[in-house]
C-alpha positions in Angstrom: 93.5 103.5 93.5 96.9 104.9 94.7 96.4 108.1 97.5 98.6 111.2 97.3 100.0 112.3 100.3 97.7 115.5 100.5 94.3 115.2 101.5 92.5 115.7 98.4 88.6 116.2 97.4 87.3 114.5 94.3 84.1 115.6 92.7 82.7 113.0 89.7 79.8 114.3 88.1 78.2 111.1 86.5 75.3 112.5 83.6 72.8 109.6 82.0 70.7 106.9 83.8 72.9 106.1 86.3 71.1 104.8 89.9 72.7 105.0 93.0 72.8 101.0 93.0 75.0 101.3 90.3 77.1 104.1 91.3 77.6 101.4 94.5 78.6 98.7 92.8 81.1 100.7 91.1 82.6 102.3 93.8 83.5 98.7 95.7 86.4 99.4 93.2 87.9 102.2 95.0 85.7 102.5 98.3 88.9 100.1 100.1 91.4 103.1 100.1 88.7 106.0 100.9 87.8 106.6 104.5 84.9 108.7 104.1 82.3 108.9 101.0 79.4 111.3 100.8 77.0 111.2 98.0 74.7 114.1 97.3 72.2 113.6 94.9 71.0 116.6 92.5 68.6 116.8 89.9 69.1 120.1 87.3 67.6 120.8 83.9 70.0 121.6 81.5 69.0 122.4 77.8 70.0 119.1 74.8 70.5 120.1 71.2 67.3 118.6 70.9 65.2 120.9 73.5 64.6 118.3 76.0 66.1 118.1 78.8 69.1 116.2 80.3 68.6 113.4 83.5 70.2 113.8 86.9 73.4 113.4 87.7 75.1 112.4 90.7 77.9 114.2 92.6 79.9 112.4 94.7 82.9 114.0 97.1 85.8 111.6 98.3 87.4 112.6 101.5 90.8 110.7 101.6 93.4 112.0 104.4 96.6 111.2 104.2 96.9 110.0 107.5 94.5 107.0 106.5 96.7 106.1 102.8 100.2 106.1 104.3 101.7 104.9 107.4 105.3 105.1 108.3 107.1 101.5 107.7 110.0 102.0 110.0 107.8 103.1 112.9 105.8 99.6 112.4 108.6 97.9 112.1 110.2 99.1 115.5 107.5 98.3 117.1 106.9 94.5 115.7 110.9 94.3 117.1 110.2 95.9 120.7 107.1 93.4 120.9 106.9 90.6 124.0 106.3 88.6 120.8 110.0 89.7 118.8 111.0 88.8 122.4 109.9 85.0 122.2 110.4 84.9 118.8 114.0 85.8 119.6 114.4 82.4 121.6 112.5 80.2 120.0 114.4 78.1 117.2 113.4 77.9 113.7 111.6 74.8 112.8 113.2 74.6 109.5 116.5 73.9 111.6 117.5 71.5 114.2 117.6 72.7 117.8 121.3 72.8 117.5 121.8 75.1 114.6 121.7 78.3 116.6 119.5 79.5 114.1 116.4 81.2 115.3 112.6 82.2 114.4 113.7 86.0 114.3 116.2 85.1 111.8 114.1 83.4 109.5 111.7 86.5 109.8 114.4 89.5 109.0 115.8 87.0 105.9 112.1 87.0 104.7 112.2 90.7 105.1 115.1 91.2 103.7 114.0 89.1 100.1 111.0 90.9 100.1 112.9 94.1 100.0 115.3 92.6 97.4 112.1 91.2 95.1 110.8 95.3 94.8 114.5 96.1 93.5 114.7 93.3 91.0 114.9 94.9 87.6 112.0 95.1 85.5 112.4 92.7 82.7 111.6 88.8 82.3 109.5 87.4 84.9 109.6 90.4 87.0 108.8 93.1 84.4 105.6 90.5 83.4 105.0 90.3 87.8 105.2 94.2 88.4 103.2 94.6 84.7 100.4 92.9 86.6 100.7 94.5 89.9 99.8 98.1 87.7 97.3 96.3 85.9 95.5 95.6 88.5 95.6 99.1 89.7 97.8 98.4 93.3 100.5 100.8 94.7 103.7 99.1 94.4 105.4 101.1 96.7 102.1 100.9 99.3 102.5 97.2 98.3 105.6 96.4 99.1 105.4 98.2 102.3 102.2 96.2 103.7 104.1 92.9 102.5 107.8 93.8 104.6 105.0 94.2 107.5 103.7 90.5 106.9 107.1 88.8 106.5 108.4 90.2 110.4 104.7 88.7 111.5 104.1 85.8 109.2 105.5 83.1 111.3 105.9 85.2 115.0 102.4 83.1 116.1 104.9 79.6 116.0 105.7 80.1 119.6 102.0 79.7 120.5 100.6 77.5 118.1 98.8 74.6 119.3 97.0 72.6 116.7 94.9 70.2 118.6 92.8 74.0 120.2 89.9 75.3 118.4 89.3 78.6 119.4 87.2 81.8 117.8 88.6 83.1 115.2 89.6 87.0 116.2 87.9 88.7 112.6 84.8 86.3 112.4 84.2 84.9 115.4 83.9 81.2 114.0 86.2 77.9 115.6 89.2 77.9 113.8 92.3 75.7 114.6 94.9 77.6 116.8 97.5 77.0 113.8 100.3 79.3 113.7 99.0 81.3 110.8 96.0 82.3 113.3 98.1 82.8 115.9 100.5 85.5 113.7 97.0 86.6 113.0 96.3 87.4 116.7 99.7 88.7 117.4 99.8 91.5 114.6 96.4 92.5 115.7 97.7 92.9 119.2 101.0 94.7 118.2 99.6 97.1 115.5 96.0 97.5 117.4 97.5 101.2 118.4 99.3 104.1 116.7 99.1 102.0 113.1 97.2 104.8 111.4 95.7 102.9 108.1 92.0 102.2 106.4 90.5 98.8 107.6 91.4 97.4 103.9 94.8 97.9 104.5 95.1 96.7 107.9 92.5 93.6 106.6 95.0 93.2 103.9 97.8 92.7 106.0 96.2 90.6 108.5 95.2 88.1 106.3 97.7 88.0 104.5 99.5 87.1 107.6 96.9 84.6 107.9 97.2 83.0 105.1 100.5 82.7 103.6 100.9 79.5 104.4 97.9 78.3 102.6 99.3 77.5 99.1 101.6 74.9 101.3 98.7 72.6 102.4 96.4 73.1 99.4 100.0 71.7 97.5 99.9 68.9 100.4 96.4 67.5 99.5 96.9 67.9 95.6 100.0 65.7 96.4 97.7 63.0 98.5 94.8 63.5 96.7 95.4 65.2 93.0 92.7 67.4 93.8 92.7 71.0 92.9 91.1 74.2 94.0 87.8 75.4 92.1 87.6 78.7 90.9 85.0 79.4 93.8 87.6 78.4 96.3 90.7 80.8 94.9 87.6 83.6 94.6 87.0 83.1 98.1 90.7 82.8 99.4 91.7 86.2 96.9 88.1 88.2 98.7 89.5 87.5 102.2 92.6 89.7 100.9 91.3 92.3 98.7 87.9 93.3 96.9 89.3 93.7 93.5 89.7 90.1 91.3 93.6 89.0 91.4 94.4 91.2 94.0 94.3 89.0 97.0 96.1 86.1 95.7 98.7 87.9 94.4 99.3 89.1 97.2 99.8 86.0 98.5 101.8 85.0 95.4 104.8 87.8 95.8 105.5 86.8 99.4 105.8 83.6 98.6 108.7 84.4 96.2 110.1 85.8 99.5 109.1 83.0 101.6 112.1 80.9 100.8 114.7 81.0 103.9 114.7 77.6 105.1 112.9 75.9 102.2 115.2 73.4 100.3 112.4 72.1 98.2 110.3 75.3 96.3 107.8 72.8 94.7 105.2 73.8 96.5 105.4 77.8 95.0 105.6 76.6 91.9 102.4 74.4 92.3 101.0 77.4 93.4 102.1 79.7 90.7 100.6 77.1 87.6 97.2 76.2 89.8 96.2 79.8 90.3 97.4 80.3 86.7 95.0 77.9 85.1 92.3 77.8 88.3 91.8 81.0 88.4 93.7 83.7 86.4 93.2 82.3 83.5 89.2 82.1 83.7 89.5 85.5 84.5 91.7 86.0 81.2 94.7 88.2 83.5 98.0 87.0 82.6 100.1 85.3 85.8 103.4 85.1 84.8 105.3 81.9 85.9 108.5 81.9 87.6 111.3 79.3 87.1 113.4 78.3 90.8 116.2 80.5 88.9 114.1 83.3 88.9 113.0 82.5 93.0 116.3 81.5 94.1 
C-alpha cells in the first residue's frame, strides 16, 4: 500500500460475519506501511428488507504520518558517504580488481548506484514494461522502491572491509551464530549508520537491511546448483522472500532488481540468470505471478 505524503485517517467499515481473527489476517497485507492501528469494535442494529437485523461491524482507523512513509534519499545518502565506513571503503580495493587497478570498493558502490538509478528510467516496454508490470501487481511503490534499493547498493558490499569468514558471531536481528560474511557485516554497518535521524516504519528499514543482507544469496545458491544440481524448494524461496517483505513475491523481487544492478565488476552474469529461471519455476510459478526473464542484452 503506497502512503501519501499527508497524514491521513482511514475508516473501513467491514458489515457481515467478519471476526477480528480475520480482520488480522487480512490486514498483514497492509499493517507493514501503517505505524499505528486502532480497532474499535461496535455492535448496531440496523433494520434488513427482511425485518431482522444486520451483524456487527468493525471500524477500524489507520493512523499513517508521513514522517513514518517517506524519508528523504539524499539526506541518507550523505550520511552513508560521511560514514567512518565510506571512509574505509574509500581505501579498500575492489575485489573484483587486482590490487593494482586503482579501482576501489566505493567505486564499485556509486556504479551500482548509479545502474540502479538507470534501471527506474528504462522505458516501459519489453522486459522492463513486464518487470515494472509486476512491481504494481504486487501492490509496491516504485518510486518508495527504488529509493530503499539506491540505499542498499551504497551499503551492499561496505561490510568487505571487515569480513572475516572463519568468525561466527550473533546475528544483530536474531541473535543466532551467523558467519561474519560480508553481507552480515554490510548488515551491521547500515544498522549503525542509519540507527539515527532515518525516520521510516520497521518494514521499511527490515526491508532494506535485509536486503543488504542478502543480495548476495542468489550467488552461492547458483554455486551449489553448479556443484551439486540441487535447487531451492519452494519452502526455502518462501522463507528467503518473508525475511524481505510479508506480501508473496515481494521479497525476492526485491532481491531480483538489484541484481540487474549488481553488475560492475561481473564479467560472467550466469549466475542472475540462474536466478531469474529458478525463482521463475521454484517459486513464482507455483504461485501462478508471472516473473519475466531478462536476456544479458536486456542486463548489460
Amino acid at each position: 500500500m503506497a502512503l501519501p505524503e499527508l497524514s491521513f485517517l482511514l475508516y473501513i467499515n467491514f458489515w457481515g460475519a467478519l471476526s477480528l481473527q480475520s480482520f488480522i489476517t487480512w490486514s498483514k497485507r497492509v499493517e507493514n506501511e501503517i505505524s499505528t492501528i486502532y480497532l474499535v469494535q461496535r455492535h448496531t442494529l440496523r433494520a434488513t428488507p427482511a425485518g431482522g437485523t444486520s451483524p456487527p461491524f468493525l471500524q477500524i482507523m489507520y493512523f499513517a504520518p508521513s514522517l513514518h512513509a517517506m524519508f528523504n534519499l539524499q539526506q541518507v545518502e550523505n550520511k552513508i558517504r560521511s560514514s567512518d565506513w565510506w571512509l574505509k571503503a574509500a581505501t579498500t580495493v575492489d575485489s573484483h580488481y587486482c590490487n593494482s587497478s586503482g579501482v576501489m570498493l566505493t567505486h564499485h558502490l556509486l556504479s551500482v548506484h548509479e545502474n540502479m538509478a538507470n534501471l527506474f528510467q528504462q522505458p516501459e516496454e519489453g522486459f522492463y514494461g513486464n518487470l515494472f508490470a509486476l512491481v504494481r501487481h504486487l501492490q509496491l511503490d516504485k518510486q518508495e522502491l527504488e529509493k530503499e534499493l539506491k540505499v542498499v547498493a551504497l551499503l551492499h558490499d561496505i561490510g568487505k572491509t571487515s569480513e572475516d569468514k572463519s568468525l561466527v558471531i550473533p546475528h544483530p536481528l536474531t541473535g543466532k551464530p551467523a558467519h561474519k560474511r560480508h553481507g552480515l557485516v554490510s548488515l551491521m554497518a547500515a544498522m549503525e549508520i542509519l540507527a539515527t535521524e532515518f525516520p521510516v516504519t520497521p518494514a521499511k528499514r527490515n526491508r532494506i537491511y535485509r536486503t543488504i543482507e542478502l543480495h548476495d544469496m542468489s550467488y552461492g545458491l547458483f554455486r551449489e546448483h553448479r556443484d551439486t544440481s540441487t535447487t531451492p524448494s519452494f519452502e526455502q524461496w518462501a522463507k528467503i522472500n518473508t525475511k524481505i517483505h510479508s506480501l508473496p513475491g515481494a521479497g525476492l523481487l526485491y532481491l531480483l532488481l538489484f541484481k540487474l544492478a549488481d553488475t560492475h565488476g561481473h564479467d560472467n552474469i550466469s549466475d542472475v540468470l540462474w536466478f531469474y529461471q529458478s525463482v521463475k519455476v521454484g517459486y513464482f510459478d507455483i504461485l501462478e505471478i508471472t516473473l519475466p526473464i531478462p536476456t544479458e542484452t536486456d542486463i548489460r
